[in-house]
C-alpha positions as CSV (number, residue, x, y, z in Angstrom):
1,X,-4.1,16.3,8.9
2,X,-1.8,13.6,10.5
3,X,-1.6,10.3,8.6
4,X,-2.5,7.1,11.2
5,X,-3.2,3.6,10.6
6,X,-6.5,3.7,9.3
7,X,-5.8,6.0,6.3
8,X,-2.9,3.6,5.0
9,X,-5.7,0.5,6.0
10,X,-8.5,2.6,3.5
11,X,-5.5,2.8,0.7
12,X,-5.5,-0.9,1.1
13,X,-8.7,-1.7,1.3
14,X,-9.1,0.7,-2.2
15,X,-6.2,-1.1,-4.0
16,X,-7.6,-4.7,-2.9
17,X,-10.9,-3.5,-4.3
18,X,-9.8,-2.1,-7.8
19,X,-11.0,1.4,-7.1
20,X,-9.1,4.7,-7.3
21,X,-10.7,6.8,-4.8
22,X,-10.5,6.5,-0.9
23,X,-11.9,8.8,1.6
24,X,-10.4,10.0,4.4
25,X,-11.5,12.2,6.9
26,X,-14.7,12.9,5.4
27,X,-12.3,14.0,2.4
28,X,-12.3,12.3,-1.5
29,X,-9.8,11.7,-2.8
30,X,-9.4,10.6,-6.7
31,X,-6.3,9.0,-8.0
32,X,-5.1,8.8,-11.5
33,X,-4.4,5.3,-11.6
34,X,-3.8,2.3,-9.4
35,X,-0.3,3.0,-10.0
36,X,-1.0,6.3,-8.3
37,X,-2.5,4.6,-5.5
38,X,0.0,2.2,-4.5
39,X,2.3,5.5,-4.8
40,X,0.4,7.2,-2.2
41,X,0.5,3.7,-0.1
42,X,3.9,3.4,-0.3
43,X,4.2,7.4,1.0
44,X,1.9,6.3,3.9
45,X,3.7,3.5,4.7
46,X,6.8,5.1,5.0
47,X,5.8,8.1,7.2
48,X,4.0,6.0,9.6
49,X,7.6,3.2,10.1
50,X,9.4,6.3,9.9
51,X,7.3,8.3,12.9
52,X,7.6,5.1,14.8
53,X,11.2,4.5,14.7
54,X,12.3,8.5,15.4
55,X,10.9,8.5,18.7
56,X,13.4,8.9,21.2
57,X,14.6,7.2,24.4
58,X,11.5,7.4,27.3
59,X,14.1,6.5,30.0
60,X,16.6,9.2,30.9
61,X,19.9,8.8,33.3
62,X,20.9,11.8,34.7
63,X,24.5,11.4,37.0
64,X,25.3,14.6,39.6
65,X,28.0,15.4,41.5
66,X,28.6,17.9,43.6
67,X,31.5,20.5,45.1
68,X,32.2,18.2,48.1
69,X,32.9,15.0,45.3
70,X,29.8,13.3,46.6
């Protein structure tokens, strides 16, 4: 299951409201605490900035030369 934006938008939304279980995916999940939960946001947080900044270049320069010195 890959993490998006909506599953760190539902741990908001759970935290905001006071509540300690969010569903995902058709999946419950039941945390301990709030502490817990802002644990788990934190984790989302971080691997969705971290997936957006390790994507590489999209532009490639590629220089050739040949025998001739062209």
């Amino acid at each position: 299951m890959a993490i998006s934006q909506s599953d760190l938008d539902a741990l908001d939304q759970a935290i905001a409201s006071g509540v300690t279980s969010v569903t995902f995916d058709g999946r419950t999940v039941n945390y301990q605490s709030t502490a817990a939960l802002m644990e788990a946001r934190q984790h989302t947080f971080q691997v969705l900035n971290g997936s957006l900044q390790n994507r590489g270049p999209r532009l490639f320069r590629f220089g050739f030369t040949t025998s001739r010195g062209d």
